[in-house]
C-alpha positions as CSV (number, residue, x, y, z in Angstrom):
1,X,81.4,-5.3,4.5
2,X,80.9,-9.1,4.1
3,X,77.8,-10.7,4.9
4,X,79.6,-12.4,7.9
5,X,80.2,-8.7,9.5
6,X,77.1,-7.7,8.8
7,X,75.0,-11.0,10.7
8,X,77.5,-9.9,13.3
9,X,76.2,-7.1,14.0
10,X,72.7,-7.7,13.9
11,X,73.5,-10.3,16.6
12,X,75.2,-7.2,18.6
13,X,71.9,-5.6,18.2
14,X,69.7,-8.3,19.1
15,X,72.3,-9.2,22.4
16,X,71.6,-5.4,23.5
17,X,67.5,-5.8,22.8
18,X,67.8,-8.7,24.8
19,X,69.9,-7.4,27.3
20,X,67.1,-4.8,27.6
21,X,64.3,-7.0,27.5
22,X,66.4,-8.6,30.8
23,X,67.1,-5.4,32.6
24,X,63.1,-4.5,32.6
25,X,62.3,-8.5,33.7
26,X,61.1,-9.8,30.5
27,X,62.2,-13.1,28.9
28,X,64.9,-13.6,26.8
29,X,64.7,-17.0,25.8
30,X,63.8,-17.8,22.5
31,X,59.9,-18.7,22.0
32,X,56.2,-18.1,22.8
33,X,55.1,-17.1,26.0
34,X,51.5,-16.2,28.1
35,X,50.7,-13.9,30.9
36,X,47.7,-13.9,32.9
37,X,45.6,-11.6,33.9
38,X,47.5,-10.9,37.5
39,X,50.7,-12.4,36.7
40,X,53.5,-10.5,36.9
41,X,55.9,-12.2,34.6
42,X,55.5,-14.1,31.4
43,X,55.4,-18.4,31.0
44,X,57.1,-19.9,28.6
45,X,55.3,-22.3,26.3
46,X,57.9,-23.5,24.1
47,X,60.7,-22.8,21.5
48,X,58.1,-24.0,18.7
49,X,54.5,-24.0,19.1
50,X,52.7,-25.1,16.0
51,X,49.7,-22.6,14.4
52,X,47.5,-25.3,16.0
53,X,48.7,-25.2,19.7
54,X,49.2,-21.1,19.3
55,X,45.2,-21.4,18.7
56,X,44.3,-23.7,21.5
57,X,46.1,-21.1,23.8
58,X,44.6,-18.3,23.3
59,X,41.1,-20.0,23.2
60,X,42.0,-22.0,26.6
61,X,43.0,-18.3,27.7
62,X,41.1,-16.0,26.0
63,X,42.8,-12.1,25.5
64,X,39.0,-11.1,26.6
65,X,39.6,-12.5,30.1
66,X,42.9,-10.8,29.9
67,X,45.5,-13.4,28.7
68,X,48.0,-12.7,27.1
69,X,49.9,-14.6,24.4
70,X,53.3,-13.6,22.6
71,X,56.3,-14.8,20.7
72,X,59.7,-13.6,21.8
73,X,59.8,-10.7,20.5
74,X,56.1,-9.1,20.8
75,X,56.8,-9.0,24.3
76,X,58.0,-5.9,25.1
77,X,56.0,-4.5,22.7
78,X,53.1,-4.9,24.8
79,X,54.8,-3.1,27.5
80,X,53.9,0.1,28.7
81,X,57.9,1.1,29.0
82,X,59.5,2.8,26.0
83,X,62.8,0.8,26.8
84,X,61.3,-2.6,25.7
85,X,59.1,-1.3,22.9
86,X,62.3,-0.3,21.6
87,X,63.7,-3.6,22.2
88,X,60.5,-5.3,20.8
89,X,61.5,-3.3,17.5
90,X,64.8,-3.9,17.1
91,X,64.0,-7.4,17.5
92,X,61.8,-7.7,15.1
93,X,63.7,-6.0,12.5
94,X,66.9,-8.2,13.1
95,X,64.9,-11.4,12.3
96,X,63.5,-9.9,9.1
97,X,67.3,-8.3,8.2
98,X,68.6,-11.5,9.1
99,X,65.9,-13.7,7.2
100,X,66.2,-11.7,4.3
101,X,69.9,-11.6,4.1
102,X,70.7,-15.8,4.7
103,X,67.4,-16.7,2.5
104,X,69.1,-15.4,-0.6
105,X,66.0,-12.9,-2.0
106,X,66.6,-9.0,-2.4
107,X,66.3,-6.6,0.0
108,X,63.4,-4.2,-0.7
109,X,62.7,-0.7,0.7
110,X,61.5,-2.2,3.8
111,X,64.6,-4.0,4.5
112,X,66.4,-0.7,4.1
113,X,64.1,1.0,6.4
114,X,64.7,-1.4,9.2
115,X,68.0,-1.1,8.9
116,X,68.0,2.4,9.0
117,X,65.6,1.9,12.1
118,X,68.6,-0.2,13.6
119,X,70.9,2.6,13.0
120,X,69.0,5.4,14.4
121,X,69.6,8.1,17.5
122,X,67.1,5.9,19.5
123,X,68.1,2.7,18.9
124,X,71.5,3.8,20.2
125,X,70.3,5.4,23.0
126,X,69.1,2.2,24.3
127,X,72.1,0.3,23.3
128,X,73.8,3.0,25.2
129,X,72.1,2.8,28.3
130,X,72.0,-1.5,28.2
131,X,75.9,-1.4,28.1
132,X,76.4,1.2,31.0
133,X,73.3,1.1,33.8
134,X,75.9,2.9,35.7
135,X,75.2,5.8,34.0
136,X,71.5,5.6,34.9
137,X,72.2,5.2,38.6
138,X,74.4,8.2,38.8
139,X,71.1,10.3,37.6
């Protein structure tokens, strides 16, 4: 498989996290986001928010007063519902797979484990039920 296929399908993956991520009302946009402490939906910040201005958010909106403050994809990790944790994960381990595979350094036995992670009975599951909410209605 070239390397071509192979970013292909990690952008399948990511497009059904994604598509996840916008079933449950999360964001999809690329980017670092906040919640406060009654919101019910996240802000975006920006695309690229410097170390600096990542600081002076979270001290402006401290997690202790219950802020929250996440890129992209931490977000449905700190959701209560399995279906965007999932998504959270696969998210994550795209960027590193992809990362790894366009910066030109060797994949090491963490790379193989997120793609096996990519590959497994869950992560299909909710690729399944992304592509076909009909199936969930019917239940």
């Amino acid at each position: 498989m070239s390397l071509a296929a192979v970013l292909d399908r990690l952008a399948a993956i990511e497009a059904a996290a994604l598509s996840a991520y916008a079933k449950h009302d999360l964001p999809t946009r690329p980017g670092h986001y906040r919640k406060g402490p009654r919101a019910k939906s996240w802000t975006w910040l920006g695309a690229d928010l410097s170390p600096e201005d990542r600081w002076a958010e979270v001290l402006a909106r401290p997690p202790e007063r219950g802020w929250r403050h996440a890129a992209l994809a931490d977000v449905g990790a700190m959701d209560g519902r399995p279906g965007p944790r999932l998504a959270s994960e696969q998210l994550k381990a795209v960027a590193r797979l992809r990362d790894r595979l366009t910066s030109g350094h060797p994949l090491t036995p963490d790379d193989v484990l997120d793609a096996l992670s990519l590959t497994s009975e869950r992560s299909a599951d909710l690729q399944v039920r992304v592509a076909s909410p009909q199936r969930r209605r019917g239940r």
